[in-house]
C-alpha positions as CSV (number, residue, x, y, z in Angstrom):
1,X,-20.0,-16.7,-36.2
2,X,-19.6,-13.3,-34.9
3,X,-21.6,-10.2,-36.3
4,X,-19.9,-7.8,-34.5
5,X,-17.5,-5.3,-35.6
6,X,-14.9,-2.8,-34.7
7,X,-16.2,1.0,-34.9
8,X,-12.9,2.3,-36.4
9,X,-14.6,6.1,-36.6
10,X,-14.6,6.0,-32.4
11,X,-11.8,3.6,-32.0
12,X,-9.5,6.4,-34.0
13,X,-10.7,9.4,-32.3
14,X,-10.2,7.9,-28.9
15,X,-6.9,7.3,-29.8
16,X,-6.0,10.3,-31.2
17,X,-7.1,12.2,-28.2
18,X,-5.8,10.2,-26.1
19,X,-2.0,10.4,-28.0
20,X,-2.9,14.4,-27.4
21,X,-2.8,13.8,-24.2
22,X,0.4,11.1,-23.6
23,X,2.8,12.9,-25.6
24,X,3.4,16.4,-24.7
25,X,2.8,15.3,-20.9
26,X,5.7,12.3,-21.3
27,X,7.6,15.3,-23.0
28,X,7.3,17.7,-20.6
29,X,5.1,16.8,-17.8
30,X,5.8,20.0,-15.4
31,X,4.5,22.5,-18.5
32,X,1.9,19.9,-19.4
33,X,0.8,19.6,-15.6
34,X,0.8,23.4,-15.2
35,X,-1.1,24.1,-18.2
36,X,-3.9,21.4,-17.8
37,X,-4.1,23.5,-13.8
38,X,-4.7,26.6,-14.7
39,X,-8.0,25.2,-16.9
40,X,-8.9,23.4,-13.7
41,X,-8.5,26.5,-11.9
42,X,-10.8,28.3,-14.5
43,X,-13.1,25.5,-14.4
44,X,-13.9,25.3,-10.6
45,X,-14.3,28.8,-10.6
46,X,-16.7,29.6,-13.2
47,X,-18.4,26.7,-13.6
48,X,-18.3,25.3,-9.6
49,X,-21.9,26.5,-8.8
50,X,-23.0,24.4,-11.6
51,X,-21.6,21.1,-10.6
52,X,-23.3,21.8,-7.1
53,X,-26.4,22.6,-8.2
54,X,-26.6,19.6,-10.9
55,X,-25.6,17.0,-8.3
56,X,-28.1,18.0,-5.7
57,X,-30.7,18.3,-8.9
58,X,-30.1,15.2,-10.2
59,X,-30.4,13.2,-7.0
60,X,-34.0,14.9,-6.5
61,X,-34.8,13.7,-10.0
62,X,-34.5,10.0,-9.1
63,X,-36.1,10.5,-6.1
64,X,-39.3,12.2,-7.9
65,X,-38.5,9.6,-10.5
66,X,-38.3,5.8,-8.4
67,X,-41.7,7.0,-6.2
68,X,-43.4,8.1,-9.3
69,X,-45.3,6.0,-12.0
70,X,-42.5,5.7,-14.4
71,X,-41.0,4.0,-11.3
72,X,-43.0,0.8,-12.1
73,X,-41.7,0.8,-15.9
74,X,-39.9,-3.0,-16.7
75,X,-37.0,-2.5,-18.5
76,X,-36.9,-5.3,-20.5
77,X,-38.8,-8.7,-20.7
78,X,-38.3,-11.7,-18.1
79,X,-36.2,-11.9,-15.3
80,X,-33.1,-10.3,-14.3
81,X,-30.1,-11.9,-15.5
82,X,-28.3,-12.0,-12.3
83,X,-29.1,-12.3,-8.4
84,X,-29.8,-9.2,-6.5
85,X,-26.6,-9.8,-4.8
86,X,-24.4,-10.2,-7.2
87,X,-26.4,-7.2,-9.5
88,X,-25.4,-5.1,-6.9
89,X,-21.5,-6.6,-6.4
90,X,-20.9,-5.9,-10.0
91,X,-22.3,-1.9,-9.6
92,X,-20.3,-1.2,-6.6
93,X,-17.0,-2.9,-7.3
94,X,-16.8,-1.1,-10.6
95,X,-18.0,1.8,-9.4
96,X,-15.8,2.3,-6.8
97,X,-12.5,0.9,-7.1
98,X,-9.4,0.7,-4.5
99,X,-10.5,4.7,-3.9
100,X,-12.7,3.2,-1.6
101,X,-10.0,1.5,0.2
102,X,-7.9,4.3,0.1
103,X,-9.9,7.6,1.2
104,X,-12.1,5.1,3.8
105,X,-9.5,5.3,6.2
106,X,-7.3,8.1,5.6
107,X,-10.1,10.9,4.3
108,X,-10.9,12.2,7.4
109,X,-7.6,13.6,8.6
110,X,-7.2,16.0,5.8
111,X,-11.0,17.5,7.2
112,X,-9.9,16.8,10.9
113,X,-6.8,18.9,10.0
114,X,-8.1,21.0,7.5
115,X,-11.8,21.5,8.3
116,X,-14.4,23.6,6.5
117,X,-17.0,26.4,7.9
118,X,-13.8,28.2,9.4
119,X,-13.8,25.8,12.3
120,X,-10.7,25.3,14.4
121,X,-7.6,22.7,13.2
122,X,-8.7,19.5,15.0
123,X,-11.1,20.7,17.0
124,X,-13.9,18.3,18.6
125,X,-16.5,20.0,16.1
126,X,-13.9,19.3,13.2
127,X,-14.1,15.5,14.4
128,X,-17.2,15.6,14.3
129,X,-17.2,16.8,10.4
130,X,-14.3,15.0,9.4
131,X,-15.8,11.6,10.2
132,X,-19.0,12.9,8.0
133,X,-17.6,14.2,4.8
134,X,-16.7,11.0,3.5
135,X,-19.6,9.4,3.9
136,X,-21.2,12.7,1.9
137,X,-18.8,12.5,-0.8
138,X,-19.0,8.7,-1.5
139,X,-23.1,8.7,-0.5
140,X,-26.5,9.3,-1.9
141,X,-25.0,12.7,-4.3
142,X,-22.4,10.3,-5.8
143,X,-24.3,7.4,-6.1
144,X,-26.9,9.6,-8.1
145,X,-24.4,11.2,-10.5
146,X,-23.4,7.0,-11.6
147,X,-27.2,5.7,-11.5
148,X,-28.7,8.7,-13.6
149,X,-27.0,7.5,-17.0
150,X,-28.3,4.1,-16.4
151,X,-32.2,5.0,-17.0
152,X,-32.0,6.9,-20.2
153,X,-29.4,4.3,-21.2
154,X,-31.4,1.0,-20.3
155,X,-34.9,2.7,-21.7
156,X,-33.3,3.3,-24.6
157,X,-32.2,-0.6,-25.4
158,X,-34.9,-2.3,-23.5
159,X,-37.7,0.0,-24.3
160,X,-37.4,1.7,-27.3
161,X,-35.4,-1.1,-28.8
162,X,-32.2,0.6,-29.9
163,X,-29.1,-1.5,-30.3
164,X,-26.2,-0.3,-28.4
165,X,-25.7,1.0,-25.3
166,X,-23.7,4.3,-26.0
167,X,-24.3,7.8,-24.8
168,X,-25.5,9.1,-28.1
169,X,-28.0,6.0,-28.1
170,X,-29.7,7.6,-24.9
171,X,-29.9,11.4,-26.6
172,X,-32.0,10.2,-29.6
173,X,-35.1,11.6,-28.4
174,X,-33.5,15.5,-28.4
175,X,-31.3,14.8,-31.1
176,X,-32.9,12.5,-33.7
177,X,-30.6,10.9,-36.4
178,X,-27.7,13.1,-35.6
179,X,-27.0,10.5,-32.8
180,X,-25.9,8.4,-35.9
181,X,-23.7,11.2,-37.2
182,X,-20.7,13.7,-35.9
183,X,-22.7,14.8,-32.8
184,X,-22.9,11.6,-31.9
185,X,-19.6,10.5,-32.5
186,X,-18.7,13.5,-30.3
187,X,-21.1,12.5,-27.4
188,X,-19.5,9.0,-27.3
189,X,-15.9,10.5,-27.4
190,X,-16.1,12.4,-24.6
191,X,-17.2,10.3,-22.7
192,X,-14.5,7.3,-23.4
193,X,-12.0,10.1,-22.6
194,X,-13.6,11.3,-19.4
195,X,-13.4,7.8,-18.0
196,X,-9.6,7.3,-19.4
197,X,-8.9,10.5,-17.0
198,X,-10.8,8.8,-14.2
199,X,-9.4,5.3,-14.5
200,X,-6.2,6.9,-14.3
201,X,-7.0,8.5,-10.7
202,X,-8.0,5.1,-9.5
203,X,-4.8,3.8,-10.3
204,X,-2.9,6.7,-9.1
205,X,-4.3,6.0,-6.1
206,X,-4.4,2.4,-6.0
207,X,-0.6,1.7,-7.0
208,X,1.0,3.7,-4.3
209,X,-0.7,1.6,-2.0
210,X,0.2,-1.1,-2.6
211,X,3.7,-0.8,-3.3
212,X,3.3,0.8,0.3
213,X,2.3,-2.9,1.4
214,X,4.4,-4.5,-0.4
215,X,7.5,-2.2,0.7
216,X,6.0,-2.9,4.5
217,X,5.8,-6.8,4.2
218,X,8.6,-7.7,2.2
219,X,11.0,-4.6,2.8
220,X,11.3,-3.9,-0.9
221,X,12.2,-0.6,-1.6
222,X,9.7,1.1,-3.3
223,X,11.0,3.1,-6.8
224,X,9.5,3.3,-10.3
225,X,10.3,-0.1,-11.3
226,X,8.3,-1.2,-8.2
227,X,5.3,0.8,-9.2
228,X,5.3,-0.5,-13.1
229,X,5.6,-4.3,-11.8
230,X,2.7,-3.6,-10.0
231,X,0.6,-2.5,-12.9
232,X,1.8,-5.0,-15.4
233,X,0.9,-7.6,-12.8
234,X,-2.4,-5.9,-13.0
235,X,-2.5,-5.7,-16.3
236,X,-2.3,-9.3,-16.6
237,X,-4.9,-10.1,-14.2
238,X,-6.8,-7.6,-15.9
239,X,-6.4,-9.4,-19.6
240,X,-7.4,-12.8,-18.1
241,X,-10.7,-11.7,-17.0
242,X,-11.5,-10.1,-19.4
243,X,-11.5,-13.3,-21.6
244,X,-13.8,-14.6,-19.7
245,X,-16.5,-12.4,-20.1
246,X,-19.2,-10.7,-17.6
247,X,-20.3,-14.2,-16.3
248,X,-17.4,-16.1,-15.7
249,X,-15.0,-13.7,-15.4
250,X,-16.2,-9.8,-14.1
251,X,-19.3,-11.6,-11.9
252,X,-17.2,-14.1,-10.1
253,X,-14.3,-11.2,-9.6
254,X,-17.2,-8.9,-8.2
255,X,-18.9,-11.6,-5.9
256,X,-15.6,-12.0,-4.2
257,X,-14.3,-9.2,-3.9
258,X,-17.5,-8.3,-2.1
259,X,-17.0,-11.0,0.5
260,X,-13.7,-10.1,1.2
261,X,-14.8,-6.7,1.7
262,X,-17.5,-7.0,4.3
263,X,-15.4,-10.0,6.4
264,X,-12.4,-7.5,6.6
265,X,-15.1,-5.1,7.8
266,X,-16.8,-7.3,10.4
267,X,-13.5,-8.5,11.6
268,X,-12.2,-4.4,12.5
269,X,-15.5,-3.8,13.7
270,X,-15.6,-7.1,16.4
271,X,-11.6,-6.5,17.3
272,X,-11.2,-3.2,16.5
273,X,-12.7,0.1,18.5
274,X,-16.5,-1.4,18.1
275,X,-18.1,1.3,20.6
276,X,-16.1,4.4,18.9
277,X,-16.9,3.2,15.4
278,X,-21.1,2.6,16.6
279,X,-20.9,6.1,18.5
280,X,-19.3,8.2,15.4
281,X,-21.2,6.0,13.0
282,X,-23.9,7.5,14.6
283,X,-23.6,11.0,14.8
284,X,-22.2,10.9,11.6
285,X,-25.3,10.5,10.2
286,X,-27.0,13.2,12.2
287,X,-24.8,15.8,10.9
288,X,-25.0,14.5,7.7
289,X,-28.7,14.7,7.3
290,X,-28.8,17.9,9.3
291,X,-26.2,19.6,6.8
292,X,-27.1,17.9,3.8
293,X,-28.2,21.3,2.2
294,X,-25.4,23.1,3.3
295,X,-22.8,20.9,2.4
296,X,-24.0,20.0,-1.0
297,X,-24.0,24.2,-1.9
298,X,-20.9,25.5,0.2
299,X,-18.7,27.4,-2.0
300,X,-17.4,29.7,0.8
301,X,-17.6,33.0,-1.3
302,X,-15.8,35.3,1.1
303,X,-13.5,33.0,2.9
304,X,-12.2,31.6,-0.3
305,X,-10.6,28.6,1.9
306,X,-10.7,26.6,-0.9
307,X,-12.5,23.5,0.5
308,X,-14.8,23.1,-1.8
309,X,-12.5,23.0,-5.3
310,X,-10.5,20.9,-3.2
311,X,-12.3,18.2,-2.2
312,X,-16.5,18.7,-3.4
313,X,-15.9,19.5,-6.7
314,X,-13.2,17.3,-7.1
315,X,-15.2,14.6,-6.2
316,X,-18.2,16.1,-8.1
317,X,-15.9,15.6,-11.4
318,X,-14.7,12.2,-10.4
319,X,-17.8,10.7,-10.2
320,X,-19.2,13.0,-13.3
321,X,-16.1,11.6,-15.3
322,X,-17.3,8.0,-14.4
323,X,-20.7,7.7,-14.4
324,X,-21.6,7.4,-18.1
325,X,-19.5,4.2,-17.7
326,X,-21.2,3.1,-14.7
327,X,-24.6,4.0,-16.3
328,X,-23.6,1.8,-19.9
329,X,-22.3,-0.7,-17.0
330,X,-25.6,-1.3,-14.7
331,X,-27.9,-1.3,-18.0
332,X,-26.4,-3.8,-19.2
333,X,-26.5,-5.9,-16.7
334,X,-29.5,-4.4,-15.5
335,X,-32.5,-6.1,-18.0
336,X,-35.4,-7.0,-15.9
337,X,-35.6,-5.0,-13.4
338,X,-37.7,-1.6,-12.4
339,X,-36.6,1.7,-13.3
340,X,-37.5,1.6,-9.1
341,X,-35.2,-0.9,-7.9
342,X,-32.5,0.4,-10.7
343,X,-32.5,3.6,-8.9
344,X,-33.0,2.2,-5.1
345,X,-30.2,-0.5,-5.8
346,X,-27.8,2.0,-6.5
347,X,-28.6,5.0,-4.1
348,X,-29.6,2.5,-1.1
349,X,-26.6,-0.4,-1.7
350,X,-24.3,1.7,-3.3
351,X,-24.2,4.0,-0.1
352,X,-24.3,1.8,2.0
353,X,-21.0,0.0,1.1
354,X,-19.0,3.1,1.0
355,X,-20.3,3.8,4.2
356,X,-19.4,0.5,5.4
357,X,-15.5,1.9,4.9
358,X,-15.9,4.9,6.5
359,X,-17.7,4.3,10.0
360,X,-15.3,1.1,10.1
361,X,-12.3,2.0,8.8
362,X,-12.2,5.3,9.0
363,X,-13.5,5.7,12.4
364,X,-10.9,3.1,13.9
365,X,-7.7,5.1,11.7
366,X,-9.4,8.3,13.6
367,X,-9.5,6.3,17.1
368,X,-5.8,5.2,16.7
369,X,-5.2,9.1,16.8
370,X,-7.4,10.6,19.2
371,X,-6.3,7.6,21.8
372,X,-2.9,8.3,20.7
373,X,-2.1,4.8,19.8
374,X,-0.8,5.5,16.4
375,X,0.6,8.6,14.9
376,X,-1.5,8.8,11.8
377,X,-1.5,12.3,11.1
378,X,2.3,13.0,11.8
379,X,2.9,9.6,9.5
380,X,0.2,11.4,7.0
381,X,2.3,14.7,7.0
382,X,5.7,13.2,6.6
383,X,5.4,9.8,5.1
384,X,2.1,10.2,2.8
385,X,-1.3,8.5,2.9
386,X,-0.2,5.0,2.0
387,X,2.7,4.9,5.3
388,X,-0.5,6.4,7.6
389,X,-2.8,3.2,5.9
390,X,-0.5,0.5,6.8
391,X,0.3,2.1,10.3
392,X,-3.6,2.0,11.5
393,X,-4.2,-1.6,10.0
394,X,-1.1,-3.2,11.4
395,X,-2.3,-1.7,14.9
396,X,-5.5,-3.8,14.6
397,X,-5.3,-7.6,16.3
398,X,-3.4,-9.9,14.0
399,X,-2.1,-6.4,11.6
400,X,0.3,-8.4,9.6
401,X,-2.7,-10.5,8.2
402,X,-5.1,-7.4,8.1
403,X,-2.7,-5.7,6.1
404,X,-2.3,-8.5,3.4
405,X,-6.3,-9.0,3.1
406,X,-6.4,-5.2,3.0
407,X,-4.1,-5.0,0.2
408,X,-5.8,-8.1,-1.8
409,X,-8.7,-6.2,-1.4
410,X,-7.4,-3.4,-2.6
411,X,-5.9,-4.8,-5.7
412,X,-9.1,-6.6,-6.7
413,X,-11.3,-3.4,-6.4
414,X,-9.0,-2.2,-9.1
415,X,-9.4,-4.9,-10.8
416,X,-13.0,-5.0,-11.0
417,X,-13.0,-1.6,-12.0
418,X,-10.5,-1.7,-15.1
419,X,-12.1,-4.9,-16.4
420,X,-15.6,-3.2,-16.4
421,X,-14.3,-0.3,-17.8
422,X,-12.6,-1.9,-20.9
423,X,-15.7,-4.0,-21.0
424,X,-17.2,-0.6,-21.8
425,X,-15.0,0.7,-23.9
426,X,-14.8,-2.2,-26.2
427,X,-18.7,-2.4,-26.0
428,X,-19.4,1.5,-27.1
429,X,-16.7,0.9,-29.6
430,X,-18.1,-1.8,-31.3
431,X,-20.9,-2.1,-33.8
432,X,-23.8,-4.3,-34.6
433,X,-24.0,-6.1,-31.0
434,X,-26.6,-8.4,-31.1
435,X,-29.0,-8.3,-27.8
436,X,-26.7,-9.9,-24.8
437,X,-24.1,-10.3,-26.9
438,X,-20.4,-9.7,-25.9
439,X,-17.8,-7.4,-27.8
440,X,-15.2,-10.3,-29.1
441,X,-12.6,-10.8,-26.9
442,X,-9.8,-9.8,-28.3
443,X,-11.1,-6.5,-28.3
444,X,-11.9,-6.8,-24.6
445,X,-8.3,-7.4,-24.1
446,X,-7.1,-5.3,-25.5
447,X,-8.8,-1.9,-23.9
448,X,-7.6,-3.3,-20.9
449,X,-4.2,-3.2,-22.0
450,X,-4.8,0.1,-23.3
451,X,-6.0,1.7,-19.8
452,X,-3.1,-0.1,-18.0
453,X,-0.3,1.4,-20.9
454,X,-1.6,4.6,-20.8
455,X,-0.8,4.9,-16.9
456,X,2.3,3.4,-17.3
457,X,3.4,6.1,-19.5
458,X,2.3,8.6,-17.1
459,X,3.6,7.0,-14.6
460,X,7.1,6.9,-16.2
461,X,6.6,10.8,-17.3
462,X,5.0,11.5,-13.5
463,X,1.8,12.3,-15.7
464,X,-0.6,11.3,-13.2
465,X,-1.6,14.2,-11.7
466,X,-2.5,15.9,-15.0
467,X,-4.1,13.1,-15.3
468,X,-6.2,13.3,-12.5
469,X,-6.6,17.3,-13.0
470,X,-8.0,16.1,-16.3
471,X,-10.7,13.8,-15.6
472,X,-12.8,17.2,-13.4
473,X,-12.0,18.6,-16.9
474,X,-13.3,16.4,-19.2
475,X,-16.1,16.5,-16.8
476,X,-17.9,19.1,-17.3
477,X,-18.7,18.5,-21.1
478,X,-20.4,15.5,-19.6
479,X,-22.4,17.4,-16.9
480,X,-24.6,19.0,-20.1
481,X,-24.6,15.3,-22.2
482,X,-25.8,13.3,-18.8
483,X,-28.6,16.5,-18.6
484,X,-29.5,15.8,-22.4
485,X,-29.7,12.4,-21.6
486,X,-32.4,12.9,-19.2
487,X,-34.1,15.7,-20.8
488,X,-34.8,12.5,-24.5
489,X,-35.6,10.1,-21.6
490,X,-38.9,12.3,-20.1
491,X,-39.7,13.0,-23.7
492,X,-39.7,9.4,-24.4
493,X,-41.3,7.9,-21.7
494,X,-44.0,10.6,-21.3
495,X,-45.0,9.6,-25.1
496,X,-44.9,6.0,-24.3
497,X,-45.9,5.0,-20.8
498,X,-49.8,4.2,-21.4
499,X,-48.2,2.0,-24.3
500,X,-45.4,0.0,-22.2
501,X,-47.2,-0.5,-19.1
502,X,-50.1,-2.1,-21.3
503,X,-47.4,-4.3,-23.0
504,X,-46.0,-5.2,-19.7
505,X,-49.1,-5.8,-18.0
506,X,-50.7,-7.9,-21.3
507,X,-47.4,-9.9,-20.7
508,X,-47.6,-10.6,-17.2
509,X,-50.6,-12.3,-18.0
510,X,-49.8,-14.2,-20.7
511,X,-46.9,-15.7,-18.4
512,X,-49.6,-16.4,-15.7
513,X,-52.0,-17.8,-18.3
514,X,-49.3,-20.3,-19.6
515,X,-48.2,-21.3,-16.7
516,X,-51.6,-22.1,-15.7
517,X,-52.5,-24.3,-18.3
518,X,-50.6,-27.2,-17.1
519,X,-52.6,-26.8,-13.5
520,X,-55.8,-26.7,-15.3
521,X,-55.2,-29.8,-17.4
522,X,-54.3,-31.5,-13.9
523,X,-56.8,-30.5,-11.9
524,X,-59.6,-31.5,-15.2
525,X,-57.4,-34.9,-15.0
526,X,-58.1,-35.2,-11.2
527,X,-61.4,-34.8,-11.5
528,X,-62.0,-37.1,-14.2
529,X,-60.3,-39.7,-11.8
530,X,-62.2,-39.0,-8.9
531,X,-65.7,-39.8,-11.5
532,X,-64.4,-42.3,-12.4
533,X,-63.7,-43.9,-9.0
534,X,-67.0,-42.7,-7.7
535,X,-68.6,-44.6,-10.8
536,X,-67.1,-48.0,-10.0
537,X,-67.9,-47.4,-6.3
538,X,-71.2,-46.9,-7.2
């Protein structure tokens, strides 16, 4: 029989904010739009420097933090629940979502047009940034704003033995008890409606493109109606999964949608522009690591171009709006493993497969240009970003087929990332979850179908952009909770590491002396046989 329960205190609170939100934009979404802008505005400009300067912090503190000794801390006892490879599937796909196969191969003509530092409008040195900033936005500075959560988060359960995996759960060291009371309740609420404002950016960008697809495959026209069949279909999909669980529903979703990701990749990189994509690749990542600095701190005081609220911090808040989901998601599927190869799975793989999208995709969108094959950014200027998609994949060998793997892929990578996050949601908003147990399914299902009505609604009201405006919002609460987080984790672990790393250690070698027994009763049986024969021989 099930033990677990609803949390009714956080289920109604999430609601209500999130009713706050629906209402007056479905009413009047221009005012609604325009109002929720002029907080961004304030936001970005009083508070940018700060989002710099805790990203670029942050990812130094799991660098000190994977080589140090508390790098070798266990989280949890035995092994890890799930293969490396499909660990890491189930962290990037829900991380990441269609964005990735959205911005992979359309980001870099907004820089190549548009470029920071005051260089010239597609100029070769704007090439050369353009291909580069995507792989720094979706690299090791994003990947270290999701893993961070994930430490305090795991320690927390694994270690100190708490028994859920919410935000407050990870603050108990600064804030005692009160993580049980209103603080905590508050901790927990902003971050459930943070990641509503970033799952609705994902879809915003995921549904246009696909009704782009379908529009170019089956010459529907695309309207509204298109655009809401295409998110109840989701929906759907969504719901099913989610009955299934993490195991047989989330993991298998993950695992393929992984493999479909890298063969559409290999397949542009053997038949697509391979010696562009290798040469760009590679200087890429020379003036990445040679402006790393630079670009994680450019605010562009005096010029005021506006590069960085556009696109850094933007991104800055995205991923800040998502990671204490993606931190609740990788410790919990995270028992097992180092607080070493928690960190180095996510910086190292997670990179890594964004930047898979950009050297390939991108590189061979900005090849179709250059070589003036296809128009991309005249189809970018006048038709939008999902018309400019299509037109560089149905360029490739065999396009028609590229395009319809493209879009599965796509649709999937939302997917994953929908059914993780209403995995979450229903997981923070339950009580009295046993160890690796589930929230009940119902409840699963039904914060997917939350997620998925809430963009409807927006969609109908043309919401979505507040609602995009509102996830940087909602993200900067979360800036100072994911630094509280971190600040109760050093406290805890500086207390306790002479203690766990004796537990560990007395552990390991009670496994080893266990399984040794049965060899030593063998090898005494072996040697009673071979006295005995000796005996008779004798």
């Amino acid at each position: 029989m099930k033990t677990n329960t609803i949390d009714k205190q956080i289920l109604a609170i999430a609601l209500s904010l999130v009713a706050l939100l629906v209402v007056p934009i479905l009413i009047n979404p221009k005012q609604g739009t325009a109002f929720l802008k002029t907080i961004l505005d304030f936001i970005t400009g009083r508070f940018g420097p700060l989002y710099l300067w805790a990203c670029l912090g942050i990812f130094g503190f799991l660098l000190w933090l994977a080589f140090s000794k508390y790098g070798k801390i266990k989280l949890g006892e035995g092994n890890p629940e799930f293969s490396t490879f499909s660990w890491l599937a189930l962290i990037f796909t829900a991380g990441i979502g269609s964005g990735i196969m959205y911005w992979g191969i359309i980001e870099w003509a907004f820089y190549y047009t548009s470029p920071p530092y005051n260089m010239d409008s597609k100029s070769v040195e704007a090439a050369s940034f353009a291909s580069t900033y995507g792989m720094f936005h979706w690299g090791f500075s994003a990947w270290a704003i999701y893993c961070v959560p994930s430490i305090p988060i795991a320690y927390a359960v694994y270690i100190k033995k708490q028994k859920s995996f919410r935000l407050s759960t990870a603050c108990r060291g600064i804030i005692g008890d009160r993580a049980d009371g209103l603080l905590g309740k508050v901790i927990d609420v902003c971050f459930m409606f943070g990641l509503i404002g970033g799952i609705g950016t994902s879809l915003a960008l995921g549904t246009p493109l696909l009704a782009e697809g379908i529009h170019h495959i089956f010459d529907v026209e695309k309207t509204l109606t298109l655009d809401l069949s295409i998110v109840i279909a989701l929906m759907v999909f969504f719901s099913i999964c989610l009955y299934f669980g993490l195991k047989k529903g989330l993991k298998l979703l993950s695992d393929w949608n992984l493999y479909l990701y890298v063969a559409i990749a290999v397949f542009i990189f053997i038949f697509g522009p391979t010696a562009f994509i290798i040469a760009s690749f590679t200087d890429s990542v020379g003036v990445l690591f040679s402006n790393f600095f630079r670009m994680s701190l450019y605010t562009d005081p005096v010029g005021k171009s506006g590069f960085s609220e556009s696109w850094t911090l933007f991104y800055w808040g995205w991923w800040f709006s998502y990671a204490p989901f993606t931190g609740m998601f990788a410790a919990r599927i995270s028992k097992g493993r180092t607080i070493k190869m928690l960190i180095l799975g996510q910086l190292i793989g997670g990179t890594l497969g964004c930047w898979l999208a950009f050297a390939i995709f991108g590189n061979t969108s900005m090849f179709f240009e250059i070589s003036g094959l296809v128009p991309v950014i005249e189809i970018l200027q006048n038709e939008g970003a999902p018309a400019a998609i299509i037109a560089s994949l149905n360029a490739l060998p065999l396009g028609g087929i590229v395009v319809v793997l493209y879009l599965l892929i796509a649709a999937i990578f939302l997917a994953t990332t929908v059914n993780s996050a209403a995995y979450t949601l229903a997981d923070v908003a339950s009580v009295n979850l046993k160890e690796g147990e589930e929230p009940v399914r119902w409840y699963r299902v039904f914060w997917g179908i939350v997620l998925t009505s809430i963009s409807i609604i927006l969609m109908y009201g043309d919401g979505l952009e507040a609602l995009q405006t509102l996830s940087i919002i909602t993200a900067l609460p979360l800036v100072f909770i994911i630094l509280l987080m971190i600040a109760s984790f050093m406290k805890w672990v500086r207390v306790d590491y002479a203690s766990v790393m004796l537990e560990q250690q007395n552990s390991v070698s009670e496994t080893v002396s266990k399984e040794k027994v049965p060899e030593i009763k063998k090898g005494k049986q072996r040697i009673g046989v071979k006295r005995k024969t000796l005996a008779k021989i004798d």
